[in-house]
N, C-alpha and C positions, 0 to 999 in steps of 0.2 A: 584436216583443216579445223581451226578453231569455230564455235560460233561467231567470234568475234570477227576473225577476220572472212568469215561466209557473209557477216551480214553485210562487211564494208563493201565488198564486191559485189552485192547484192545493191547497195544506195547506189555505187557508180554504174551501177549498168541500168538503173532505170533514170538514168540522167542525174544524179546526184540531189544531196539534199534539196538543193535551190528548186526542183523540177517534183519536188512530191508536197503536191496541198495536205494530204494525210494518210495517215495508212492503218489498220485494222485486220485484225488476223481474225479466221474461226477453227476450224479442227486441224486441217491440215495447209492452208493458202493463207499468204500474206494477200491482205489487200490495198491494192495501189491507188489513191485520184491523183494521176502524175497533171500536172498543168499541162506539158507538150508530151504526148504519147510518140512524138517524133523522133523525139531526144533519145529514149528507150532502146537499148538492144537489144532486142528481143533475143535475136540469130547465138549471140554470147550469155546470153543468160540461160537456154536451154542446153545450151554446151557445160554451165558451168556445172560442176561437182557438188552432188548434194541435192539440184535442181532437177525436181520430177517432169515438173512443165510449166509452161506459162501461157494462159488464158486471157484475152483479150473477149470480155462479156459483161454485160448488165454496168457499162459504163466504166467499170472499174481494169486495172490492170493485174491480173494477179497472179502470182508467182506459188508455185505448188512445190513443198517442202516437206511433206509427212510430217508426221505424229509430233517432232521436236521442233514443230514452229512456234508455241510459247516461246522457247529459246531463244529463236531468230527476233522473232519481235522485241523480244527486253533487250539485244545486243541493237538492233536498230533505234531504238529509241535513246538509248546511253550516245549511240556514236551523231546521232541526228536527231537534229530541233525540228522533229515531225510533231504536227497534230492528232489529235482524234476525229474521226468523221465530222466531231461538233466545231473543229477549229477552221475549220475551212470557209473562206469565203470568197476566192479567186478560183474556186475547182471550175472545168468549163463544165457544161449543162450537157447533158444527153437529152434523149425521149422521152418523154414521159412514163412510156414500159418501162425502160431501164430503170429510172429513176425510183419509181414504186419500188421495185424488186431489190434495187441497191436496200432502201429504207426498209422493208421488212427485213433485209437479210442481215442490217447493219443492229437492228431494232435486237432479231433473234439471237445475234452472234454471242453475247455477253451471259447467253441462259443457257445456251443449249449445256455448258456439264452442267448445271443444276438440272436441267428437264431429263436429260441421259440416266443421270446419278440417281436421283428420284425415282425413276421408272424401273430401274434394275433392283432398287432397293422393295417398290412393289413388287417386282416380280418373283422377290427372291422370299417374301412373306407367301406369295400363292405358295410356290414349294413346302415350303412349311408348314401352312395348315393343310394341303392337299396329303404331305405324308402323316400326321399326326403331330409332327415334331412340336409344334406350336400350333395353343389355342387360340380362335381367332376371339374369345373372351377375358382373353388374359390380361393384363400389363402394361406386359413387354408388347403385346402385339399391337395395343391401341398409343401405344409410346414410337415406336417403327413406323407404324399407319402415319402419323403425326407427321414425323419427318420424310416422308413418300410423298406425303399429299401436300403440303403446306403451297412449294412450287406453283403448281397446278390451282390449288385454291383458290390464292391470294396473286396469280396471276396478270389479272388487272393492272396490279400494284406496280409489279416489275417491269411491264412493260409501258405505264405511263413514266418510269424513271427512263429505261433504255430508251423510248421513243423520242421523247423530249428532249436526252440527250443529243441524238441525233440531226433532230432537226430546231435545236439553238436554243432551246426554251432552256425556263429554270425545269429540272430532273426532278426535285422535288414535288413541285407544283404539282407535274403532272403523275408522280407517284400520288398524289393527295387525290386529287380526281380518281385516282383505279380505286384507292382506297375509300373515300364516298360513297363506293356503290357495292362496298362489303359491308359498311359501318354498321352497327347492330340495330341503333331507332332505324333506319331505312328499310335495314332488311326484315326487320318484326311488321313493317306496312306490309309483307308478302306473307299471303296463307295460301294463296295457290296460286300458280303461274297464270296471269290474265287479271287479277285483279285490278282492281281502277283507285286510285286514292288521288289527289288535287294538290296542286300549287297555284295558289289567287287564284284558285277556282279554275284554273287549267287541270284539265283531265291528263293521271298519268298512268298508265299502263303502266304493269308492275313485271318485271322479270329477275330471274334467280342470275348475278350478272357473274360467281363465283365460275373460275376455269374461263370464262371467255375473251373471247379475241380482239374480234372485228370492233362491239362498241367499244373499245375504251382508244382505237386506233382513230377510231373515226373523230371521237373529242379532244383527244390529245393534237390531232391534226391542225382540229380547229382553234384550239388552245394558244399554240403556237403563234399563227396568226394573229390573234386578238392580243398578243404579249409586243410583239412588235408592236403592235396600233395604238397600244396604251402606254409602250417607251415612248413613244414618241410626241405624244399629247399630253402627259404627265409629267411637272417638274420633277428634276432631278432627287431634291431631298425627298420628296412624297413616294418616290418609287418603292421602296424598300419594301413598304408597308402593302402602300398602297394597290401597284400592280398586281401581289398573289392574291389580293381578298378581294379586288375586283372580278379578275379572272378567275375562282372560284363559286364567286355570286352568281357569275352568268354561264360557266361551264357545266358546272353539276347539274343546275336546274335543264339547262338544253339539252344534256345527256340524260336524265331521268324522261325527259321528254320527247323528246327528239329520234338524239344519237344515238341512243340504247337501245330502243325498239328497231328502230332502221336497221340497226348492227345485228342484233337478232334474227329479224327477218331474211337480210340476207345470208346470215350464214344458214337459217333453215333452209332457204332457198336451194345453195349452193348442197345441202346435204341432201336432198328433197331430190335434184336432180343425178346424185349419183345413186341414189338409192332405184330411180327410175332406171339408169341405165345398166345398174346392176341387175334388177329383175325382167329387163328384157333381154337381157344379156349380160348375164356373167361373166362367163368364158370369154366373149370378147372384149367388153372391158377391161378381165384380169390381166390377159395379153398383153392390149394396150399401153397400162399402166406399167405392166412388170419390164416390158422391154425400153419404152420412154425412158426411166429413169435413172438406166445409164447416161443418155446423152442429156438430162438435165443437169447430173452431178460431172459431166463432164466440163458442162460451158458454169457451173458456181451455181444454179439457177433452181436449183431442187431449193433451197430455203424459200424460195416463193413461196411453196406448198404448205411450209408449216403451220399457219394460219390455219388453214381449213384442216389439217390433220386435228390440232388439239381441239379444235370446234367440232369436230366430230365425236374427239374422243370425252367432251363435256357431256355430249350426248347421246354416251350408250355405247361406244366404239367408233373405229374408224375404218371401214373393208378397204381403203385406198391405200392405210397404212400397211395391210395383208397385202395386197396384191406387190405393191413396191417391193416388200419383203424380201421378194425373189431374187432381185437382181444383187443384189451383194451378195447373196448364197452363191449365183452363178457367178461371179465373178472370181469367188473365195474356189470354187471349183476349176475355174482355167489356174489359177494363182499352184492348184497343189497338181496339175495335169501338166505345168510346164516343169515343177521340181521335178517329177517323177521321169518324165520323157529329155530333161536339158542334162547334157554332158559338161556343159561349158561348167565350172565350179562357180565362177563370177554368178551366172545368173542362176544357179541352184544357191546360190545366198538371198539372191535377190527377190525369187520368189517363195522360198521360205519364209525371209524377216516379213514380207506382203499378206504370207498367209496367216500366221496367229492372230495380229490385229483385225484383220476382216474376220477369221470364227470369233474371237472369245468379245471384240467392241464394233464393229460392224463397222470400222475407221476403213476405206478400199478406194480412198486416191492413190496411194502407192499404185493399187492393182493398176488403175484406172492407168498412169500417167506412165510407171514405169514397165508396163506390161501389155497392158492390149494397144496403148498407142503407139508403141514400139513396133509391134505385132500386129499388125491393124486387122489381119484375117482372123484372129480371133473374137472380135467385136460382133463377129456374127453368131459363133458360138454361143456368146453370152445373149445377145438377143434372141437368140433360139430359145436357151432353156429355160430365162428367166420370162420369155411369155407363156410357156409351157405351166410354169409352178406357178404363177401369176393367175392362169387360166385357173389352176384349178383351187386358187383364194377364192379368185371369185365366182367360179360355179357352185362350191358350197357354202358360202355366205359367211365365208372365216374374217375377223373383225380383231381389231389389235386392241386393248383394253387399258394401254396406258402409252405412256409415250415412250419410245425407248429409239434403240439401235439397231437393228433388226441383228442377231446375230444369233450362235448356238445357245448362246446364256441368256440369248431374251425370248427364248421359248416360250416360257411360260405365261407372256405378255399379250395371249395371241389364244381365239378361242373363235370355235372347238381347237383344241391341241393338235389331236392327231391327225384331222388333217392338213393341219398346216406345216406339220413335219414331215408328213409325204409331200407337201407340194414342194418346201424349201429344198429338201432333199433330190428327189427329182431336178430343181434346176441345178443344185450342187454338185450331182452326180453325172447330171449330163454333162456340162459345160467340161468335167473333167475326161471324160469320155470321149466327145468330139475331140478336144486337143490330143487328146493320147493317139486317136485315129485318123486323126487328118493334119496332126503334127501344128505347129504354131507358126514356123516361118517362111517366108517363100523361098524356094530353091533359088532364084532368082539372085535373091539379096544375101543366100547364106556365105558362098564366098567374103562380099563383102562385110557380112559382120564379122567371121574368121579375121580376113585384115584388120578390120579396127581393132576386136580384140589384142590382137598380134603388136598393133604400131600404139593402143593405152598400154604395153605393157614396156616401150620404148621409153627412157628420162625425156621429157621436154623442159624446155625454160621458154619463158615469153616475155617477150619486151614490148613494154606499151610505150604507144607514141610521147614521144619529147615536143613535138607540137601541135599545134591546130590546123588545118589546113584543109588542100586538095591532095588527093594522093597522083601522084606518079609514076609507070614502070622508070627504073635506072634509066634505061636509053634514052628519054628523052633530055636526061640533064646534057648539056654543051658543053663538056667534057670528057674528054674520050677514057680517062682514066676509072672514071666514077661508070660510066657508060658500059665500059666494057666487061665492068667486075673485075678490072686486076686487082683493086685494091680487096675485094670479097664482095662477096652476095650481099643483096640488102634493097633497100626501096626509096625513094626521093617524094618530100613533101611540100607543096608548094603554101606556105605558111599565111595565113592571116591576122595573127595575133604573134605579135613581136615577143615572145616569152621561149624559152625554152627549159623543159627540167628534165631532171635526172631519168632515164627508159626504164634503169633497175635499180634495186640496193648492192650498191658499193664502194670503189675507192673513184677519186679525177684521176685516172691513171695520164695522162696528157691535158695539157690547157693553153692553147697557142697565147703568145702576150695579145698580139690582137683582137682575142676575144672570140674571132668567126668559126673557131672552130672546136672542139672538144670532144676526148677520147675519154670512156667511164667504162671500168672493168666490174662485172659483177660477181657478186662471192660464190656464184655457181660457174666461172672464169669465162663466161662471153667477153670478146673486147668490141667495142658496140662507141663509133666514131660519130660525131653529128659533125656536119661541114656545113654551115650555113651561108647559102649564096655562093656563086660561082667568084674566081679570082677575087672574090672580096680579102684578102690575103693586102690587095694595092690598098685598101681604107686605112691601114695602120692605122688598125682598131677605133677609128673614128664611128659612131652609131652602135658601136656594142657595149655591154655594159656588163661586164663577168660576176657571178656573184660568189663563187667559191673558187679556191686556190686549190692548185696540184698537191697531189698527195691526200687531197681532204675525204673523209667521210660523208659518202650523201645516202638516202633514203630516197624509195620509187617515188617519185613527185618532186622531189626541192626541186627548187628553181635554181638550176644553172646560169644563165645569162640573159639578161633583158637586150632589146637591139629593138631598132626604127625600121620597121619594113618600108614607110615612102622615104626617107635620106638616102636608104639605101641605093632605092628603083632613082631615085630624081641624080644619085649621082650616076646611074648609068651598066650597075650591076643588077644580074638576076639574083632573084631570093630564092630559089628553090636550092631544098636541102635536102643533099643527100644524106643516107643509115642506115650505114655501113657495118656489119659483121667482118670487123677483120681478121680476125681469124675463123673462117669460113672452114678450112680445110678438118676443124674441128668436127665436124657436124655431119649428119649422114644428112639432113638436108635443111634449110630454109623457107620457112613457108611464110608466104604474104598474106596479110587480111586481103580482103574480097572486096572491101568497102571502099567506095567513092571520095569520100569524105570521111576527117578522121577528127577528134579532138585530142587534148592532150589526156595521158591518161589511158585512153582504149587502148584495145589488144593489137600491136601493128604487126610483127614478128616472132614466129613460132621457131625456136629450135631443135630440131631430134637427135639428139644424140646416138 
């Protein structure tokens, strides 16, 4: 299947264009703000092909795609008039938690390759001066350095753009604010962290604001606010000017004042108390940590964290980074315990292609989505090993020293070294070890998966419904013909929306003159009848309205025939319509959606050849 046609299937099954206020991808998950999460099919979109899983957390909808979801996003944005997080203004409201956690994670989504990129790029300089190969006096080396650190520096910067973006402001402005509190007159005010220098004689603590987090989130927050309050007390033509330099005169100074210390304080705080919990417990906190974060990256929710990772790691490293470490190493371990022990060829590809990305970039949704939640007994494995290696982060006080992906190539990212390669390794080795000895699937469901394998490797074709409606078993239409299946297999739709279109791409193989009825053969040879309304045959085509002629060429969607569902009922016939497979005897079988209700478009009818 093409990108293109992954993503159109992907738009209609989360209720189609009209039903997404925005959407926003990060490594491997599209993200969804659908207006009606009702709309959504969840049940067919985790069916569809390509689809790892679909998470319903932190407000948003999101659809898990691995590694080639840049792809999907640029073919959804070409085929649908979606927004960016910033476009939205009819999204509905979650929690307040969620809502935080959407905004950092929509804040972070746009950096993480530069923060990844950056951090492998230091880490691949440690290697080099640790062998000799390069001098860390040299150059090349303060040229590389350069491009490692910049990210991280100027930090501030990028996320008063991304934040801003986010939450509706002008992106620059609030670049300009991160930017302020790098500018070089502000920063020569600082000769040692704690200093005091004055605005009108307002006392300003002085901090080094390069790599941090929390202040510039906290004024950009505020920013935001006060841009609204001054659109709207500000004439029109004054805004242009006026708004950013207002919002500048009074953002900077409450940030040097204010926001910035506050922001400070609490990210010391927040590091104050893990350092407490680390030294009275290591071992348990590592635990803690290393087995948590799988189920954070399961439900989207690990970017929370990022915040306090790089605020830690401004400050000397980060042991939460260490401890986490683990669990993608455990994970990259079931990943190579299932190639080793699965016969099936299908999923020895499958957790192959799962396993390089998780060693060489530390990318383990695949794992996560097409593996342990497939497997769900395996979830313990990995929370086994990875609090294991986790434990033993943080029993020796091992600290990640830049930001990266945890992976075998961000070793060197990660100190002391060696033992933090015992700890990874251990959960690596475990988690691969449990699976080899206690196997991955339950006896239970293996028959069952043997079938499914067996009936994916069957042709199907699907036909989506030609109308809107209530579904119906056959039997209850008021015809015995339709009722009894002589005519073939198939399902009756009691319609709400007087429209009908084409179920597949093909020819009008039939088109009663009347209008009520129409026979469409598809180029994979279903003959697939719609019979709209019972004896309506007696309306001689009064209330229908046909829009293509026998013989003609249709596409899954054209619209076939418009028709009156109340002329209909008021003259005295039923509207439910039957769809009909008529040639049934083609097919080893028929399989019906499940669904109560259907629109046009969804999946109604399964074919197996």
């Amino acid at each position: 299947m093409s990108y293109n046609d992954f993503a159109k299937n992907i738009v209609d099954l989360v209720g189609g264009e009209k039903n997404i206020s925005n959407v926003v991808h990060c490594a491997t998950r599209l993200r969804f703000k659908l207006k009606d999460k009702g709309k959504a099919d969840k049940p067919a979109l985790q069916d569809l092909d390509g689809v790892l899983s679909v998470v319903e957390s932190g407000g948003q909808f999101q659809v898990v795609v691995g590694s080639h979801v840049g792809e999907v996003f640029k073919e959804i944005t070409k085929i649908a008039n979606v927004g960016s997080a910033a476009d939205s203004t009819d999204e509905p409201k979650g929690s307040i938690g969620s809502r935080i956690f959407e905004i950092i994670s929509r804040s972070f989504s746009p950096l993480i390759g530069a923060l990844a990129g950056a951090g492998m790029l230091k880490a691949v300089l440690t290697i080099l001066t640790m062998t000799g190969l390069l001098s860390a006096e040299s150059g090349t080396y303060f040229i590389l350095s350069a491009a490692g650190n910049a990210v991280f520096y100027f930090l501030p910067v990028f996320l008063g753009i991304t934040l801003a973006t986010k939450l509706g402001a002008n992106p620059y402005v609030g670049g300009t604010i991160g930017a302020a509190l790098l500018e070089p007159n502000f920063t020569g005010l600082l000769k040692e962290t704690g200093d005091v220098s004055n605005f009108f004689g307002i006392p300003v603590v002085l901090f080094d604001y390069s790599s941090s987090v929390f202040p510039i989130f906290i004024a950009v927050s505020i920013y935001a606010v006060l841009e609204k309050y001054l659109k709207k007390t500000i004439h029109k033509d004054l805004q242009m000017f006026l708004v950013p330099m207002l919002s500048l005169a009074i953002i900077v100074p409450l940030t040097v004042i204010a926001f910035g210390p506050f922001g400070v304080y609490v990210g010391n705080a927040i590091g104050a108390g893990i350092d407490f919990l680390s030294t009275k417990s290591g071992i348990l906190t590592g635990a803690v940590v290393g087995a948590g974060w799988t189920f954070l990256t399961l439900f989207g929710l690990h970017w929370g964290l990022v915040p306090i990772l790089l605020d830690q790691l401004a400050h000397g490293g980060s042991p939460i980074f260490a401890m986490l470490a683990a669990a993608p190493l455990a994970q990259a371990g079931l990943a190579l315990g299932v190639l080793i022990r699965a016969k099936d060829k299908s999923l020895k590809t499958l957790s192959g292609s799962t396993l390089i990305p998780a060693l060489l970039s530390g990318v383990t949704e695949p794992i996560l989505y097409g593996l342990m939640m497939r497997y769900k007994r395996t979830i313990l494995y990995v929370l086994i090993s990875a609090a294991v290696g986790g434990a033993i982060n943080g029993m020796f006080g091992t600290k990640a020293i830049v930001y990266v992906f945890p992976s075998v190539l961000s070793i060197p990212a990660f100190a002391p070294m060696g033992i933090h390669i015992i700890a990874i390794g251990i959960a690596f080795v475990g988690a691969m070890v449990l699976t080899l000895l206690f196997g991955y699937d339950d006896k239970k469901k293996k028959a069952a998966e043997e079938n499914k394998i067996e009936a994916s490797q069957m042709k199907k074709e699907s036909i989506v419904s030609p109308l809107t409606g209530v579904i119906k078993p056959l039997s209850e239409v008021d015809d015995q013909v339709f009722a009894s299946e002589a005519m073939g297999k198939g399902i009756a739709i009691e319609p709400t929306v007087g429209q009908a279109i084409s179920p597949v791409n093909g020819i009008v193989s039939t088109i009663f003159p009347t209008g009520h009825a129409i026979g469409v053969t598809s180029d994979d040879g279903a003959e697939v009848l719609i019979h709209i309304g019972i004896n309506t045959v007696q309306l001689e085509g009064k209330y229908y309205s046909p829009v293509v002629k026998q013989g003609e060429r249709v596409n899954q969607g054209d619209v076939l025939v418009n028709f009156d569902i109340e002329k209909i009922k008021e003259a005295g016939y039923p509207v439910i319509t039957p769809i009909i497979i008529t040639n049934t005897n083609r097919y080893v079988d028929v399989i019906e959606t499940g669904a109560e209700t259907v629109r046009a478009k969804d999946s109604l009818l399964t074919l197996v050849i």
